[in-house]
C-alpha positions as CSV (number, residue, x, y, z in Angstrom):
1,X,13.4,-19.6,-8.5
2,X,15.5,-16.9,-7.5
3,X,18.4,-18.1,-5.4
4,X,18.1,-16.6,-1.8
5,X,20.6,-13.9,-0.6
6,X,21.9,-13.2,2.9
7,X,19.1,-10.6,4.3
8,X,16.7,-13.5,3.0
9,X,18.2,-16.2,5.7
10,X,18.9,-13.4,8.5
11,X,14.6,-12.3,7.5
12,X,14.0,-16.0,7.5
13,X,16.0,-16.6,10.8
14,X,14.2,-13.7,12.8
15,X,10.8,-14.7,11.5
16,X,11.2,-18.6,12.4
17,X,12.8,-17.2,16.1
18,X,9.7,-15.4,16.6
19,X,7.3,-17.6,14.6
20,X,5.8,-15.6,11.9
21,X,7.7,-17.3,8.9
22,X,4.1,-18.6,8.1
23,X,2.4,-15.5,8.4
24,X,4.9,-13.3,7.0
25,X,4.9,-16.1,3.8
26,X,1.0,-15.2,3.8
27,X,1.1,-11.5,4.0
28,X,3.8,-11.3,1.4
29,X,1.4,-13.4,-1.2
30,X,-2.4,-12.2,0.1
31,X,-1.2,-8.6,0.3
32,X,1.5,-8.7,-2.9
33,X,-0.9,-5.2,-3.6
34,X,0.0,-3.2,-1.0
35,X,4.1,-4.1,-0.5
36,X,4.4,-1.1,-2.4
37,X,2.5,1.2,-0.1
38,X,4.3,-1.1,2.3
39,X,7.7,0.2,1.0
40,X,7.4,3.8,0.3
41,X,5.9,4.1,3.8
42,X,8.8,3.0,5.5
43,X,10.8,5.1,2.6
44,X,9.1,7.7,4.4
45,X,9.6,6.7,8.2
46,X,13.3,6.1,7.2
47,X,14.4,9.5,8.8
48,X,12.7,8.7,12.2
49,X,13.8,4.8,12.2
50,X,17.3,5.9,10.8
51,X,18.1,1.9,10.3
52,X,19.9,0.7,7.0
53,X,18.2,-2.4,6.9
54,X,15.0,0.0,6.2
55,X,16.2,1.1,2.8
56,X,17.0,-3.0,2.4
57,X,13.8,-3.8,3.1
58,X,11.9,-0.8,1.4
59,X,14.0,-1.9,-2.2
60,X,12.8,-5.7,-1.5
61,X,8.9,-4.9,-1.4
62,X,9.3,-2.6,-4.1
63,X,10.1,-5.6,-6.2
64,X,7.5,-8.1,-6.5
65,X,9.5,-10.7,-8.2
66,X,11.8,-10.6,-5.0
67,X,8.9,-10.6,-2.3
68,X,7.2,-13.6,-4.3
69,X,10.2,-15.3,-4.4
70,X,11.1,-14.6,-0.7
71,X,7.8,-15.9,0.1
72,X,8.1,-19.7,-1.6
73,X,11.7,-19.3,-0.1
74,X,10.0,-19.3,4.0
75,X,7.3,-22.1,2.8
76,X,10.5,-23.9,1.3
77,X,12.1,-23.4,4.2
């Protein structure tokens, strides 16, 4: 398993405070397909969100070994 890094416990964090590490652990696996439309559609909103963390995120579902390794990462958790 890929070890985590420091946007994975600041995701992980948010997620828990709100509780949707479960359901954010789902959508990653069930809808593994569409993190790539996912992340070119926020490539695309980047301009009107004009947040960093955008681009961070974008790169991370672009990857699929990342987002199924995030996911076992919040079930871990």
């Amino acid at each position: 398993m890929k070890l985590p890094n420091a946007n994975w416990v600041q995701w992980a964090e948010t997620l828990s405070r709100f509780h949707l590490k479960g359901l954010a652990g789902w959508f990653l696996e069930a809808g593994e397909p569409l993190t790539l439309v996912g992340a070119q559609l926020l490539y695309i909103g980047q301009p009107f969100i004009g947040n960093e963390q955008v681009n961070t995120l974008a790169s991370f579902l672009e990857n699929p070994e990342e987002t199924r390794a995030f996911a076992a990462f919040l079930r871990k958790e």
